[in-house]
C-alpha positions in Angstrom: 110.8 124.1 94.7 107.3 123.1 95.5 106.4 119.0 95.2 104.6 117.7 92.7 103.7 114.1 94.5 101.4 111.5 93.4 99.0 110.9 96.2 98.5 107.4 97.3 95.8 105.0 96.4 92.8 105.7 98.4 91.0 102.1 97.8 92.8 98.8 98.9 93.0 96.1 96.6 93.1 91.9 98.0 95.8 89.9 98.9 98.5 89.2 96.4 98.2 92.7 94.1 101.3 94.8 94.3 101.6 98.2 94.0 104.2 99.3 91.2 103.9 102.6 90.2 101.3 105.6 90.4 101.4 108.6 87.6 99.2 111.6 87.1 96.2 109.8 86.2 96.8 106.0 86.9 97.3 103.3 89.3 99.5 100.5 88.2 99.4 97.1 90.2 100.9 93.6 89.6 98.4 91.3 89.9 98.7 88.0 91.3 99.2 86.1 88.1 101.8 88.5 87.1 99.4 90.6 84.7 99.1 94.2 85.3 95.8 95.8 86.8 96.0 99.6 84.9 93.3 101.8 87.3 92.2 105.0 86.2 91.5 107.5 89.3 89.5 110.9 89.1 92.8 112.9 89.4 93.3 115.5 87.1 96.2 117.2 85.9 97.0 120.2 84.1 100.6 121.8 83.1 102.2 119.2 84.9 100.6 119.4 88.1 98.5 117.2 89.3 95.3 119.2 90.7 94.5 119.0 94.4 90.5 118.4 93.6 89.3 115.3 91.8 86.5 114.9 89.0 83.8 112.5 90.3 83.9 109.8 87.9 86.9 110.1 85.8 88.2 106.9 85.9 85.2 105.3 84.8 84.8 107.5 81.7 88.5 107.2 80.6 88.1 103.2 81.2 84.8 103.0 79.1 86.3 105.3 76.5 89.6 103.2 76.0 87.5 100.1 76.1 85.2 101.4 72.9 88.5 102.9 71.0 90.5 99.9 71.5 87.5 97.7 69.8 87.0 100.5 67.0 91.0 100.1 65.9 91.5 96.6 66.6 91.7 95.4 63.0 94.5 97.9 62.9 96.2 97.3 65.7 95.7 95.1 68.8 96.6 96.1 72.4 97.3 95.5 75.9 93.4 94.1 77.5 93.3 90.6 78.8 90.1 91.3 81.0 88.0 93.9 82.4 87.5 91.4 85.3 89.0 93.6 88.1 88.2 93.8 92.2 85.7 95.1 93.8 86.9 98.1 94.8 87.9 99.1 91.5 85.6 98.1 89.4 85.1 100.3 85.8 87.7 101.9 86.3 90.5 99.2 85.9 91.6 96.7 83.1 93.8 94.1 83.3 96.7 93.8 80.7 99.5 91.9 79.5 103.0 93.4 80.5 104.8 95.2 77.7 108.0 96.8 76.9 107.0 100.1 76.4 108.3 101.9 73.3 110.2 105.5 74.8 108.7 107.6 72.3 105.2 109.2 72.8 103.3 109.1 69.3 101.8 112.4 68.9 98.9 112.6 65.9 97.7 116.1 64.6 95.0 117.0 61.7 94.9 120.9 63.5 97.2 123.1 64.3 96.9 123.9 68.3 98.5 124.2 71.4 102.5 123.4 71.4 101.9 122.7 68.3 100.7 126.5 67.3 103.9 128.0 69.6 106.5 125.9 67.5 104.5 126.9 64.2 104.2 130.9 65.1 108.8 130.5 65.9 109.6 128.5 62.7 106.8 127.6 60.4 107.2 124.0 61.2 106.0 121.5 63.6 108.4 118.2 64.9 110.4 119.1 61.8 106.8 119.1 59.3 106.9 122.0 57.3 103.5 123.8 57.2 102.2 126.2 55.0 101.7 130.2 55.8 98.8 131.8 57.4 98.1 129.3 59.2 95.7 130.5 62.8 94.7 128.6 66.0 92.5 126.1 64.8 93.4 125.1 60.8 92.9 122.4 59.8 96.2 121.2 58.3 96.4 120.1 54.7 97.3 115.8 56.0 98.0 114.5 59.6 101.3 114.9 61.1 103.0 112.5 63.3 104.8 114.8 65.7 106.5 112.7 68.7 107.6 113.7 71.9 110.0 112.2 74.7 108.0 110.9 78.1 108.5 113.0 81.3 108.6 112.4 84.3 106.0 113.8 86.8 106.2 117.4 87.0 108.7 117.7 84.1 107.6 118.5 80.5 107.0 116.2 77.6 109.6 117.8 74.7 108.2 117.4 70.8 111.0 116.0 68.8 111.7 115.8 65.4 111.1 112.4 63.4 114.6 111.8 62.8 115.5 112.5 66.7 112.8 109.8 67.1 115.0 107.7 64.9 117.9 108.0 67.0 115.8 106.7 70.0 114.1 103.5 68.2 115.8 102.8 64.9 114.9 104.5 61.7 112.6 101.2 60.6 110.9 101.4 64.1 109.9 105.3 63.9 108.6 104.6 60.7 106.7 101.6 61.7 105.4 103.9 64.8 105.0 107.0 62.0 102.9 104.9 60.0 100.7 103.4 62.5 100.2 106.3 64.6 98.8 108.4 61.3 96.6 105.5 60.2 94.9 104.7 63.9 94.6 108.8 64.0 92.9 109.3 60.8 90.8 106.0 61.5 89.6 107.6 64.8 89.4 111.1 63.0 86.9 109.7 60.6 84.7 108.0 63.3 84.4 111.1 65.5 84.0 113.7 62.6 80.5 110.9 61.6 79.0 112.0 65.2 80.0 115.9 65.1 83.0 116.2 66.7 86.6 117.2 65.9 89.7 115.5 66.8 92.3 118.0 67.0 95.1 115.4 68.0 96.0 112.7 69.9 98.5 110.6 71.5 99.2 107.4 71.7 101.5 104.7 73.1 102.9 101.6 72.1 104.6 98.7 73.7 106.2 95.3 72.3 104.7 92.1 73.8 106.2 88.4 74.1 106.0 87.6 70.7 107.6 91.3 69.5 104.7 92.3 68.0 103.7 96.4 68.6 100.4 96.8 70.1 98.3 99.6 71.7 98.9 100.2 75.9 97.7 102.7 78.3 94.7 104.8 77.0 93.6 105.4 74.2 91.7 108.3 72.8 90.2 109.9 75.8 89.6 113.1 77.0 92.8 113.2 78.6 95.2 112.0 75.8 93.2 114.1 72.5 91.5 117.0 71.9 87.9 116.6 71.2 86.1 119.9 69.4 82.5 120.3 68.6 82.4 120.4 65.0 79.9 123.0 65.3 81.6 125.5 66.9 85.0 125.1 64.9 86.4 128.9 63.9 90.2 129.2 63.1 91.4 132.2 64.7 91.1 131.6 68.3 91.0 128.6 71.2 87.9 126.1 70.6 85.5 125.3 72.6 86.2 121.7 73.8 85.2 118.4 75.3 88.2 117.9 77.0 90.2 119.1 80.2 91.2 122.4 78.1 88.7 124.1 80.1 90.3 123.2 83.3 93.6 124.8 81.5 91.5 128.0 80.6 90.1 128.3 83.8 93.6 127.5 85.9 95.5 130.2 83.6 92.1 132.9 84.3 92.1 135.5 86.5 89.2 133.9 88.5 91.9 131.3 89.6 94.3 133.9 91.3 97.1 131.3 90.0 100.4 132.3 89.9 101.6 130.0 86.8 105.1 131.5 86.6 105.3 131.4 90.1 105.9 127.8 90.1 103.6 127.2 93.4 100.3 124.4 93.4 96.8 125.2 91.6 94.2 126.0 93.8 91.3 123.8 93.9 88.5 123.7 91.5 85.6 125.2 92.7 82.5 123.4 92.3 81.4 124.5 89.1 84.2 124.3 87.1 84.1 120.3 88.6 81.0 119.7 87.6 81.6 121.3 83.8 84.3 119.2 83.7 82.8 116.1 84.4 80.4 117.0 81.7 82.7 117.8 79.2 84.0 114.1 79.7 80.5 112.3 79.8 78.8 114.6 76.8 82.0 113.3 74.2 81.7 109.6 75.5 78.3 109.3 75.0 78.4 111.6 71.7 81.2 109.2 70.1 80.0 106.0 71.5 76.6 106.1 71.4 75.9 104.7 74.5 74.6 106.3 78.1 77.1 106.5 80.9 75.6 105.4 83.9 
């Protein structure tokens, strides 16, 4: 079976900073005060491979995006940033944060019914045990948000949707409630602020860790490109994929024939050429500066 490896960090960090653990998208590092430096690369994955070619600038957008999301929700819920104060080498694209233990349960938000999603949906009509209505297409809107979790994967290996009460039996019925309710109030918060500048968010994910004191707070990213599905508002028509702001169109182009990739063969994606790079990369900078406001630079 083909390897799906992480490749190493390709900046060095100073004395005293430990390397811990790389993952698809991130870096993580002790740092010498026992913090944790989180460093977002310009890798890219897609159906659980991580892509041989790299989007220029990545890491900076996903940093600046969690950055902006974690101040928009913070009267909700706090989170994991002690300082954007980070070396040289890795500067806007890192964030130091307190150590948590990490809740095993990805906390999956949806107001649209898309993706996995959609192929549980078209099987039985429901959706992480959420009955839906009938008729639904690619695309609806559904009638509230669901909070459909999944279980965490390791590289290479899928994440698996699971029904609330499976999520139960991981956490604690009180805790999956706790993380229901939280996830479906941070997701409609963030649905609100995104639908006021023109886009869409499909769904999102988030994840959740208990610090010191045992209180749950926001860790890892948060509402970016990688980890929701942005749609402009504009161009929303139930019925078929929508257009997006996020690294669907990476997926769309991987599973084209332009690609020449075997899927089913279970071999590596090619490389992206250079345009599909560059449309990428301005996917991920036209929804940061749409939501935030703000030029990236």
């Amino acid at each position: 079976m083909p390897t799906n490896t992480v490749p190493p960090p390709d900046y060095d960090l100073p004395d005293g900073f430990t390397h811990v653990y790389s993952g698809k998208v991130r870096d993580l590092w002790r740092t010498p005060d026992g913090l944790l430096l989180f460093v977002a690369t310009d890798r890219i994955s897609a159906y659980d491979w991580i892509l041989p070619t790299p989007i220029p600038d990545k890491g900076r957008i996903l940093t600046a995006a969690s950055l902006w999301w974690f101040s928009q929700l913070a009267d909700l819920c706090g989170n994991h940033v002690v300082s954007t104060e980070v070396p040289d080498a890795v500067t806007g694209r890192a964030m130091v944060c307190r150590p948590l233990d990490m809740v095993p349960v990805e906390c999956v938000a949806r107001g649209y019914l898309t993706g996995s999603g959609l192929t549980e949906y078209r099987a039985n009509g429901l959706v992480c045990g959420n009955p839906l209505p009938a008729g639904l297409v690619d695309g609806s809107e559904l009638p509230e948000s669901i909070f459909t979790p999944a279980t965490k994967a390791a590289i290479g290996d899928h994440d698996e949707n699971i029904t609330f009460e499976q999520a139960a039996g991981i956490v604690g019925a009180d805790q999956a409630a706790h993380l229901r309710d939280l996830t479906l109030r941070l997701y409609d918060r963030a649905r609100e602020i995104a639908r006021s500048h023109g886009i869409i968010l499909a769904d999102t994910k988030f994840e959740f860790g208990f610090d010191e004191a045992g209180t749950l707070i926001l860790a890892d990213e948060v509402l970016t490109p990688d980890s929701s599905r942005y749609w402009p508002a504009d161009a929303w028509a139930p019925g078929r994929p929508q257009p997006s702001f996020d690294k669907q169109y990476v997926r769309d182009w991987l599973t084209s024939p332009a690609s020449g990739w075997d899927r089913a063969a279970d071999v590596p994606p090619p490389p992206l050429p250079d345009d599909v790079v560059a449309a990428t990369r301005a996917k991920y900078v036209e929804v940061y500066e749409r939501l935030t406001g703000q030029p990236f630079e």
